[in-house]
C-alpha positions as CSV (number, residue, x, y, z in Angstrom):
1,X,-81.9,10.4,-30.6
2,X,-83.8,7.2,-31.6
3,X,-86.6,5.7,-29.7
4,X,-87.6,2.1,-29.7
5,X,-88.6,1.1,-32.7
6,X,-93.0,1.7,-34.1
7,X,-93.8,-2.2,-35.2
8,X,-90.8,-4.9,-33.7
9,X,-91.4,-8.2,-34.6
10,X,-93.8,-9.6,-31.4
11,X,-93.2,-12.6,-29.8
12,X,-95.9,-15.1,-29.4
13,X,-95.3,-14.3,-25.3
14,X,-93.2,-11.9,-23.4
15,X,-90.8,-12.1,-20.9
16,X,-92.4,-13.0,-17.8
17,X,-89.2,-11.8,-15.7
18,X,-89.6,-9.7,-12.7
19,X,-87.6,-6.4,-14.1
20,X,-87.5,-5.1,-17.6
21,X,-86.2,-6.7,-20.3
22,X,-84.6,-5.5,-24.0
23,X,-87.5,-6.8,-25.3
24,X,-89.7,-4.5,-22.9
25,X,-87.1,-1.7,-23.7
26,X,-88.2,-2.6,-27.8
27,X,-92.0,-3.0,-27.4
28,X,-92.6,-0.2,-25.4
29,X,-95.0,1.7,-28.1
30,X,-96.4,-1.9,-29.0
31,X,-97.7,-1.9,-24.8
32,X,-98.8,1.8,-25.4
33,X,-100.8,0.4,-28.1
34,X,-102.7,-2.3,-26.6
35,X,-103.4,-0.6,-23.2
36,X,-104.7,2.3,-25.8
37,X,-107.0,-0.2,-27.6
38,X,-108.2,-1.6,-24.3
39,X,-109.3,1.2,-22.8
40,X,-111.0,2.6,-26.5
41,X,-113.3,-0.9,-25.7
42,X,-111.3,-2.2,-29.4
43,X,-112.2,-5.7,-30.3
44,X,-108.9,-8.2,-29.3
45,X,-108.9,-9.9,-33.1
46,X,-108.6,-6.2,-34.6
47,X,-106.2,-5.3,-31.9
48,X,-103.9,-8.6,-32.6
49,X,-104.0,-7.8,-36.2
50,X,-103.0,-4.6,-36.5
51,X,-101.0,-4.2,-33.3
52,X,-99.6,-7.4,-33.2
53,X,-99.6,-8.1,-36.6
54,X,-101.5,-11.6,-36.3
55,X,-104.1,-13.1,-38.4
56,X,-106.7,-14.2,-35.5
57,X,-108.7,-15.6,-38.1
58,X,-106.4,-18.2,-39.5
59,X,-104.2,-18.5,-35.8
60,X,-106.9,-17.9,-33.0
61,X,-105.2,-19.3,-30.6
62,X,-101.6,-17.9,-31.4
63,X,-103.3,-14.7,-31.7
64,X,-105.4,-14.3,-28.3
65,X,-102.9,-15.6,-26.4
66,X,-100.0,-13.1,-27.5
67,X,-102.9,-10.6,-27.2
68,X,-103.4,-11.4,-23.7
69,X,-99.7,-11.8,-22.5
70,X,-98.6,-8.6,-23.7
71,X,-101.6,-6.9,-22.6
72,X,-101.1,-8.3,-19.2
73,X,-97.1,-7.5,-19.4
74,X,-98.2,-3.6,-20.7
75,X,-100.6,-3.9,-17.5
76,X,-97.5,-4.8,-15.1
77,X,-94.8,-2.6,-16.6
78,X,-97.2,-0.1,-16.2
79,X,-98.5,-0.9,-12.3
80,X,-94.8,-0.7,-11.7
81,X,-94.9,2.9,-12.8
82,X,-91.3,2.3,-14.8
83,X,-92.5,2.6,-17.9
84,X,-95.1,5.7,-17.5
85,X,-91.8,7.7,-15.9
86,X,-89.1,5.9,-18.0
87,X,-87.4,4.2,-15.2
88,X,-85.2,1.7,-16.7
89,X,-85.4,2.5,-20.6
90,X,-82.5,4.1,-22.5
C-alpha cells in the first residue's frame, strides 16, 4: 500500500477550493511538516527550504508566500478535522 508521496514538487500556492483536492491528497506529509515546524517555533526561511524546497534567500518573496499559503491550507485541512481522521484521502 503506498502513501502519498515524502517530497512532491510544491506549488508556489495551493488550492484555495473549499473540499480537498489531489494535490491535498499528495501534500499531505508536506502540511504535517510545516504545522510540525510551526509549532517547534522553526524559523519560515529554514522551514521553506527544506520543506518546501525554496531558496528564501535568492526568492524571498516566492518563498514566504508558498510558506504561508500552505501553512494556512495545512491549518484549514486540519480545522476541518479530514485530514487528522483521513476523511477524504485514499
Amino acid at each position: 500500500m503506498s502513501g502519498p508521496p515524502l517530497n512532491p514538487d510544491v506549488a508556489d500556492v495551493p488550492p484555495n477550493e473549499p473540499a480537498l483536492t489531489a494535490y491535498d491528497e499528495r501534500h499531505v506529509v508536506t502540511y504535517m511538516r510545516l504545522l510540525q515546524a510551526e509549532g517547534e517555533g522553526a524559523d519560515w526561511r529554514e522551514v521553506a527550504r527544506v520543506v518546501l524546497r525554496m531558496d528564501p534567500e535568492r526568492e524571498p518573496d516566492r518563498a514566504r508566500s508558498a510558506y504561508q499559503s500552505h501553512l494556512a491550507r495545512a491549518k484549514w485541512i486540519t480545522e476541518q478535522g479530514r485530514l487528522l481522521r483521513g476523511t477524504g484521502f485514499k
